[in-house]
C-alpha positions as CSV (number, residue, x, y, z in Angstrom):
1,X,19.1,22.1,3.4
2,X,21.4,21.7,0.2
3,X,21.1,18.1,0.0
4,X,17.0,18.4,-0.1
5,X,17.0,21.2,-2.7
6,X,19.4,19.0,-4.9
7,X,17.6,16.2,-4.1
8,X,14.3,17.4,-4.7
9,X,15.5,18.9,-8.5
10,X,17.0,15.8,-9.3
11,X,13.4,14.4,-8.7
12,X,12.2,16.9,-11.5
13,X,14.6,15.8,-13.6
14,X,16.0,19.4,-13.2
15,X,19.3,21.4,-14.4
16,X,20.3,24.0,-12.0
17,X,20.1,26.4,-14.4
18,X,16.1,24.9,-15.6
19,X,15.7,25.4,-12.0
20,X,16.8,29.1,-11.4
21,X,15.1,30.4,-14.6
22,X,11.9,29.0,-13.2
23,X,12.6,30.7,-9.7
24,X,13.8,33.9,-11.1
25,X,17.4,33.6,-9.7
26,X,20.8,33.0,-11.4
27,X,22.6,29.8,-11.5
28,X,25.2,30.4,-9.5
29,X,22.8,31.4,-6.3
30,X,21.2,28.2,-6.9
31,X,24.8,26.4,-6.8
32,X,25.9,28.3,-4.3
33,X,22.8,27.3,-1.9
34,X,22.9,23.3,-3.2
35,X,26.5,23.2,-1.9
36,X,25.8,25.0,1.3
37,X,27.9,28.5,0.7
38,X,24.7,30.4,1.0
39,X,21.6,30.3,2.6
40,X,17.8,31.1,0.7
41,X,16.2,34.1,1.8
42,X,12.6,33.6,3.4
43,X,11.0,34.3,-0.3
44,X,12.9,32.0,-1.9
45,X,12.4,29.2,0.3
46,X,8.9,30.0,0.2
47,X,8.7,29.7,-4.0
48,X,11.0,26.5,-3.3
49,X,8.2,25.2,-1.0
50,X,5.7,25.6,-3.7
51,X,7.4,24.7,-6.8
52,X,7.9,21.4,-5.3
53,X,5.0,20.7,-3.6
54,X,6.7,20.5,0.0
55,X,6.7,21.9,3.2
56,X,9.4,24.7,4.4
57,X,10.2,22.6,7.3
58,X,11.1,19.6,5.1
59,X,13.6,21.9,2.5
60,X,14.6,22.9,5.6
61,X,15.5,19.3,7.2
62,X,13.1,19.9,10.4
63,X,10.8,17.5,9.0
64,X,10.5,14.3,7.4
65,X,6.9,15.5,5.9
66,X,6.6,16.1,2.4
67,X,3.4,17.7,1.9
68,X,1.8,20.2,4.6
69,X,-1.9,19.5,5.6
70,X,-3.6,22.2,3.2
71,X,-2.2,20.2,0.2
72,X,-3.2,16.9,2.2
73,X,-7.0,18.5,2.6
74,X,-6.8,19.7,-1.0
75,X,-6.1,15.9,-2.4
76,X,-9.1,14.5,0.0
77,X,-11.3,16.9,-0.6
78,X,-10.9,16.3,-4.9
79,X,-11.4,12.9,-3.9
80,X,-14.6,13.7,-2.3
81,X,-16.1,15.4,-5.1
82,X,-15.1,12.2,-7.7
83,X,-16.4,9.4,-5.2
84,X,-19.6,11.5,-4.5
85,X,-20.1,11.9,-8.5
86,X,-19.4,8.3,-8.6
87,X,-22.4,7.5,-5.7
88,X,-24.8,9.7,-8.2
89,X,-24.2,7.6,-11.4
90,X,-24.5,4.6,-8.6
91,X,-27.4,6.0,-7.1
92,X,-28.8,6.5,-10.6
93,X,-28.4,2.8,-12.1
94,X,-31.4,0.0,-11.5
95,X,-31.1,-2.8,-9.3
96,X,-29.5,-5.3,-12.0
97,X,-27.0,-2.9,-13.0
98,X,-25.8,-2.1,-9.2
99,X,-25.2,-5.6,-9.3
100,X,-23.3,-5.9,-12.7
101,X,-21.3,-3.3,-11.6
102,X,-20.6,-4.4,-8.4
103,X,-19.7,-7.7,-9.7
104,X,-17.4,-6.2,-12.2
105,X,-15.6,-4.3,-9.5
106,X,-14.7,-7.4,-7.7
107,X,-13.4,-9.5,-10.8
108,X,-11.5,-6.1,-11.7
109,X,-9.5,-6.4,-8.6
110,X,-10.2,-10.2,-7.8
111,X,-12.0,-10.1,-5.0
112,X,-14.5,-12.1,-3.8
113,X,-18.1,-10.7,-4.6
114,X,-19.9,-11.9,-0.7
115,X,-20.7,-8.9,1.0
């Protein structure tokens, strides 16, 4: 556990003490649990889990999963809403400009335009 909290600050570009502040805790708890000489409570690992986007289990080192499926769901399901906008502007365009911006598409990312 103390090598994924330190690991996952350093991600953040983090101090230990920018860290505590934004957890509510001192510095030296937050030392003391990076080096392994204390343990988080359930409510800290919880606001750990958040603040860094992760799962409990992974902080924990009884995963290898960063993100839990809510926050999985959340990302497909913006995802969703932006393709389905995209289909309506699509949907909205005549035939010649379907193709235009199909064939745009393909040069864009240098495909081949055959369907």
């Amino acid at each position: 556990m103390k090598t994924r909290i330190k690991e996952l600050r350093l991600e953040k570009k983090l101090t230990q003490q920018a860290l505590a502040k934004k957890l509510g805790i001192n510095q030296t708890s937050l030392s003391k649990i990076e080096c392994g000489a204390s343990t988080p409570d359930a409510l800290l690992l919880a606001d750990l889990s958040r603040f860094f986007h992760v799962t409990t289990d992974y902080i924990l080192l009884l995963s290898e999963e960063r993100l839990a499926a809510d926050s999985l769901l959340a990302d497909n399901m913006s995802n969703l809403k932006k393709y389905q906008h995209l289909i309506a502007i699509y949907q909205k365009m005549t035939q010649k400009q379907q193709g235009d911006f199909y064939n745009f598409l393909c040069s864009m990312l240098g495909m081949s335009d055959d369907l």
